[in-house]
Structure formats: structure tokens, C-alpha cells
N, C-alpha and C positions, 0 to 999 in steps of 0.2 A: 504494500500500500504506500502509495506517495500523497503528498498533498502540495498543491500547490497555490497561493497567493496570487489574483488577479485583480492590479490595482487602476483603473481607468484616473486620469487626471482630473475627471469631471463626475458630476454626478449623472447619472444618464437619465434616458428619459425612458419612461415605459414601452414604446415601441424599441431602443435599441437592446432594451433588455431583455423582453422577445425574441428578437435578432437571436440574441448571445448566448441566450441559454438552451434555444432551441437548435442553433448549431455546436455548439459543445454537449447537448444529449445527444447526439446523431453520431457520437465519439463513440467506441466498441468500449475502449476499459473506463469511462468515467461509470462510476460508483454513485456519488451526490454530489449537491452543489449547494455551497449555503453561502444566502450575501445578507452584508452587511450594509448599512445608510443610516440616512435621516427618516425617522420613522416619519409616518403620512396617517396623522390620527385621523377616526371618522368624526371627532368628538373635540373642543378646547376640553383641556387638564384642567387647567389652573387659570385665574384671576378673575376678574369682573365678568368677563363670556364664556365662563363656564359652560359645558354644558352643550352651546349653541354650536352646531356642523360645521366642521371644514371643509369646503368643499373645494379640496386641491385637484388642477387639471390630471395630475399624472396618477393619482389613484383609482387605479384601473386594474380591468380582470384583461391579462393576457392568457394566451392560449401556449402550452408546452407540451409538444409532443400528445394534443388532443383532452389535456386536460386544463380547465380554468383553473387560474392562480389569481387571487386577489394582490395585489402589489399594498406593501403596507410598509417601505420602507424604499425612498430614492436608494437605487443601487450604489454603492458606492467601494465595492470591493465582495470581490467575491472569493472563498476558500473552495476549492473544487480537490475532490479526493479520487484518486485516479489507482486501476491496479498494478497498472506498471509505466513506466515511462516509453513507451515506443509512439506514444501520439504526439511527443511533447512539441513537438515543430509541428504539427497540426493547432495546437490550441494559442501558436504564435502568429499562423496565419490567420487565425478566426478573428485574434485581438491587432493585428496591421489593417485588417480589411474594415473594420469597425472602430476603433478607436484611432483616429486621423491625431487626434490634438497630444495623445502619449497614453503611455500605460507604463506599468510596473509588473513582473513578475518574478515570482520567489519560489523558493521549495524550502519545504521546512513544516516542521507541523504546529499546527494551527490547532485542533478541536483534542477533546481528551479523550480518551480509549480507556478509560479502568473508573470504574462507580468509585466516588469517593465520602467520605464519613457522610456529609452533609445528606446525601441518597439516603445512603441505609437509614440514617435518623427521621427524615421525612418520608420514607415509602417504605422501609422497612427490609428487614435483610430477604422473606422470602419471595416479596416482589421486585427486589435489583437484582436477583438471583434469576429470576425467572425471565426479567426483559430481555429484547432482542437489543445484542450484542449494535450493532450497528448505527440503534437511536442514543446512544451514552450519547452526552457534552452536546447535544443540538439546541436543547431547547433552557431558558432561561429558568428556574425553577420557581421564580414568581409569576411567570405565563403559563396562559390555558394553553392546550398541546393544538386543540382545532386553529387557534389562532396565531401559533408560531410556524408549524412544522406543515408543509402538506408533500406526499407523497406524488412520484411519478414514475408510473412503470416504464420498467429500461425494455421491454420486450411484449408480444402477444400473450404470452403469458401472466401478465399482469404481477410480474414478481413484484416485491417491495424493497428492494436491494437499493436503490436511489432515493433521497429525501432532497427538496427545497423546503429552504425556510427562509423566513422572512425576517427575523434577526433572531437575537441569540441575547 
């Protein structure tokens, strides 16, 4: 397993994130893909407008490999976990063809692979024990899971071997 850091100079916009992640699933060894941004509440948090809807242009349901994705976060860097490196000048061309203004990319790991105390104490030893190995370190443990994580099958088979999420 590799993992590598894709850091676009800008924040993008809903259709280029379409683009990007619908050609990087079309990848044979990409595994998941999880990005990071500026989150796009449906809702003001905090102050005098509490309450009252934001209605930002770029909160949008794109389409990935036939599944809707609600976008709930300007992309701004994405962690992509890959099974081996024979694509990696593939995921170079995806990021020259799309990101004109620059990008960044790394390898290095990024998400955590082993349940740690804080799990066990909140979900308890024999449901960290039981979950799939492959959702650890996706999701924020103060978010609901429908609302961070959504799934997309890498095949007709509708495995669940790949996860998008919306931050972390």
C-alpha cells in the first residue's frame, strides 16, 4: 500500500473535482480517495445568522463512477491510497492535464492503519475488533459516518474496497 498527497494550488471547483476523481477511479490499483478543504456548510454555525442556509454555488452533488456524492468540502488536497506504484506517472498526467496553475505531490503516509485507545474507549474493544480493517482513520470521531464517508464501488461487483470522504 502507498499513499500519496495531491496538492492542487487552488481550491477547485466542483466540476474539476468530478474531472479528478472520476479519472483517478478509472486507475486499476487506486484503493480510496479522501480530500481535504474548506468545508461548504448547509447551515451558518455560529453568530447573529445562525441557523439561516448557505447557499454556496459549489455545493453540489457530483456524479463518481455513477454514484452521487454531495461535495461538502472545497477540495483542497486530496490523500489517494494506491496498491502499488506502477500508475504513479499516470496520476501525474491526470494532475498536468487538470491543474494548469500547479500542484504538489508526495508519498508518504497520511491516514492511520491501527484503532487506537480513543476507539476502543468510544466503540468499545469488541466493535474495533470487528470493523473493516480499511475504514480505521477516515472518519473524524465527532462526525456522523452518512455524513463524512461515502462509499464507491471500484468494480461491477459493487465491492466496498474504495471510500470518498468528505473530510476527516
Amino acid at each position: 500500500m502507498i499513499e500519496i498527497e495531491v496538492f492542487p494550488h487552488r481550491y477547485l471547483k466542483a466540476k474539476t473535482t468530478e474531472r479528478f476523481l472520476n479519472e483517478i477511479y478509472s486507475l486499476s490499483t487506486v484503493d480510496r480517495v479522501i480530500i481535504h478543504g474548506q468545508p461548504l456548510p448547509k447551515t451558518v454555525y455560529y453568530g447573529p445568522a445562525r441557523g439561516t442556509p448557505v447557499n454556496h454555488s459549489e455545493r453540489k452533488i457530483i456524479d463518481v463512477h455513477g454514484v452521487p456524492v454531495e461535495l461538502t468540502v472545497m477540495a483542497g488536497r486530496f490523500w489517494i491510497t494506491l496498491k502499488d506504484d506502477s500508475e504513479m506517472d499516470k496520476i501525474e498526467e491526470v494532475c498536468k492535464s487538470l491543474f494548469h496553475y500547479g500542484y504538489n505531490i508526495k508519498v508518504g503516509k497520511f491516514t492511520r492503519d491501527k484503532s487506537t485507545v480513543t476507539d476502543y474507549i468510544k466503540y468499545g474493544e469488541m466493535l474495533v475488533n470487528m470493523m473493516d480493517r480499511t475504514l480505521i482513520g477516515l472518519t473524524d470521531p465527532r462526525s456522523k459516518y452518512e455524513s463524512s464517508v461515502k462509499i464507491i464501488p471500484k468494480d461491477s461487483k459493487k465491492e466496498h474496497a474504495e471510500s470518498f470522504s468528505g473530510h476527516i
